[in-house]
MDAnalysis code that builds the backbone (N, CA, C; Angstrom):
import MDAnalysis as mda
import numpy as np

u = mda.Universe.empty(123, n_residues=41, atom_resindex=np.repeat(np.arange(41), 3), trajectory=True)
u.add_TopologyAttr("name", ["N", "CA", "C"] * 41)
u.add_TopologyAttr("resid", np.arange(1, 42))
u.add_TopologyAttr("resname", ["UNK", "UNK", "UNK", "UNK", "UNK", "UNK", "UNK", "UNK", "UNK", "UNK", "UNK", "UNK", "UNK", "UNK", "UNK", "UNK", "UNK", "UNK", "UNK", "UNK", "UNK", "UNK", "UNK", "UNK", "UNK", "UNK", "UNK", "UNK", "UNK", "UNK", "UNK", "UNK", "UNK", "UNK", "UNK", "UNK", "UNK", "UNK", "UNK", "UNK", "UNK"])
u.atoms.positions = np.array([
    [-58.500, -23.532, 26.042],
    [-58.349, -23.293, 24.622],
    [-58.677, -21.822, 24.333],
    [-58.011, -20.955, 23.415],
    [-58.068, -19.600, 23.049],
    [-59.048, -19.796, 21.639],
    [-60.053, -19.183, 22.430],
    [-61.241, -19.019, 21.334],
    [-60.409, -17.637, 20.312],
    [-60.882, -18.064, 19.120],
    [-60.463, -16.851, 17.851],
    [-61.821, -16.163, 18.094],
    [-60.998, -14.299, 18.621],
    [-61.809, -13.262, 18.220],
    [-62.720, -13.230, 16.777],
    [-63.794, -12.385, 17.025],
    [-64.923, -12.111, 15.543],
    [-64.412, -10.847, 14.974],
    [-64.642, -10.760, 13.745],
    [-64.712, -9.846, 13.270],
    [-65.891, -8.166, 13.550],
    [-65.945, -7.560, 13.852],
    [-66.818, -6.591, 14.508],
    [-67.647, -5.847, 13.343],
    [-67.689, -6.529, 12.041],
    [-68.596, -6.054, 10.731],
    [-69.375, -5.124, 10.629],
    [-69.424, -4.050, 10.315],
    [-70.373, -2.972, 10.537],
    [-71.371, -2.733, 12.077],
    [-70.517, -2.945, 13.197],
    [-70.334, -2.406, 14.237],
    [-69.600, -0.993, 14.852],
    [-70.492, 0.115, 15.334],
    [-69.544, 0.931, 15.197],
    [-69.942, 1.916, 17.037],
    [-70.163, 0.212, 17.372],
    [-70.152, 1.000, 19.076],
    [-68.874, 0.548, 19.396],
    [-67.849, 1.103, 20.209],
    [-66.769, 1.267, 20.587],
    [-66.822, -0.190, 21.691],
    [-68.180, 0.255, 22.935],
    [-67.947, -0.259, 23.777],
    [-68.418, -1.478, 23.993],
    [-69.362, -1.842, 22.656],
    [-69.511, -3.262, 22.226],
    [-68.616, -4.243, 21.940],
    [-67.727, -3.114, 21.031],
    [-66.465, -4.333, 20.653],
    [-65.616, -4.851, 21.858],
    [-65.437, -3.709, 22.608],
    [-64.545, -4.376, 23.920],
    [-65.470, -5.295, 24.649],
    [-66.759, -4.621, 25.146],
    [-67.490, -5.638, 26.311],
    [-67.461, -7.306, 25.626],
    [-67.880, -7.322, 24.100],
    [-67.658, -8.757, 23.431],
    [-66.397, -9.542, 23.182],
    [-65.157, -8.611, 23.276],
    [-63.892, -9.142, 22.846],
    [-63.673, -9.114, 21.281],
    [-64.421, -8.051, 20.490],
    [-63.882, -8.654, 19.494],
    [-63.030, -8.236, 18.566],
    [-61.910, -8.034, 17.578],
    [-61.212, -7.767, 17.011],
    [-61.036, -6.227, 16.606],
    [-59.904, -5.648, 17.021],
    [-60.204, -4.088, 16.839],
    [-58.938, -3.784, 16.297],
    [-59.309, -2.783, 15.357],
    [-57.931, -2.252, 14.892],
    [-57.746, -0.471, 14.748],
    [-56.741, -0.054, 15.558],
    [-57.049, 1.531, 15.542],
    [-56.764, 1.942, 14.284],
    [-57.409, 2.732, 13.583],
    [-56.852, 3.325, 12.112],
    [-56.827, 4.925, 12.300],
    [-56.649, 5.480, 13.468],
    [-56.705, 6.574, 13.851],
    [-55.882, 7.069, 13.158],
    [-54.157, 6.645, 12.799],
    [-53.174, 7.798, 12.186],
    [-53.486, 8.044, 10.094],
    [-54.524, 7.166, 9.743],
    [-55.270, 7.409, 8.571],
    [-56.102, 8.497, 8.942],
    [-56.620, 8.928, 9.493],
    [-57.738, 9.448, 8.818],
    [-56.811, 11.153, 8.153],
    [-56.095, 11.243, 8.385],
    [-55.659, 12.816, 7.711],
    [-55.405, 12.428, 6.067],
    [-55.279, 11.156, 6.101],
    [-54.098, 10.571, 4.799],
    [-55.860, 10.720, 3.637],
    [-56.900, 9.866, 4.656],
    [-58.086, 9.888, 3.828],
    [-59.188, 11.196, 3.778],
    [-58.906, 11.673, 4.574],
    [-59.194, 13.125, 4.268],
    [-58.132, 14.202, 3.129],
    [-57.330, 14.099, 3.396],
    [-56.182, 14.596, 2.158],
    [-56.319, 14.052, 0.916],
    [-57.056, 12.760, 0.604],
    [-57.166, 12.017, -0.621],
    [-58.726, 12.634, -1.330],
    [-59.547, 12.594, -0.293],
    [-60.856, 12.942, -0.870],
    [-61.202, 14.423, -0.707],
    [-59.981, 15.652, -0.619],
    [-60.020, 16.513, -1.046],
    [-59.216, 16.677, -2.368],
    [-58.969, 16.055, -2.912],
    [-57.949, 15.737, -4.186],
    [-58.989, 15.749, -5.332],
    [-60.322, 15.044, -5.456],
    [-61.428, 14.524, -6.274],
    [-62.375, 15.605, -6.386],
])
């Protein structure tokens, strides 16, 4: 049976999330978009 990945909630070791398996999402091609926004303010 395929256990459902966790959510990784204010986790922000890289190599935790992999050694545990748990849900990762790259948001790497944001960060210019959110840096460009919060020089706007």
């Amino acid at each position: 049976m395929n256990k459902v990945k966790q959510l990784p909630y204010g986790v922000s070791d890289f190599e935790y999330v992999m050694r545990d398996n748990l849900y990762y999402v790259d948001k790497t091609m944001y960060i210019q978009i959110y840096s460009d926004i919060s020089w706007q303010h």
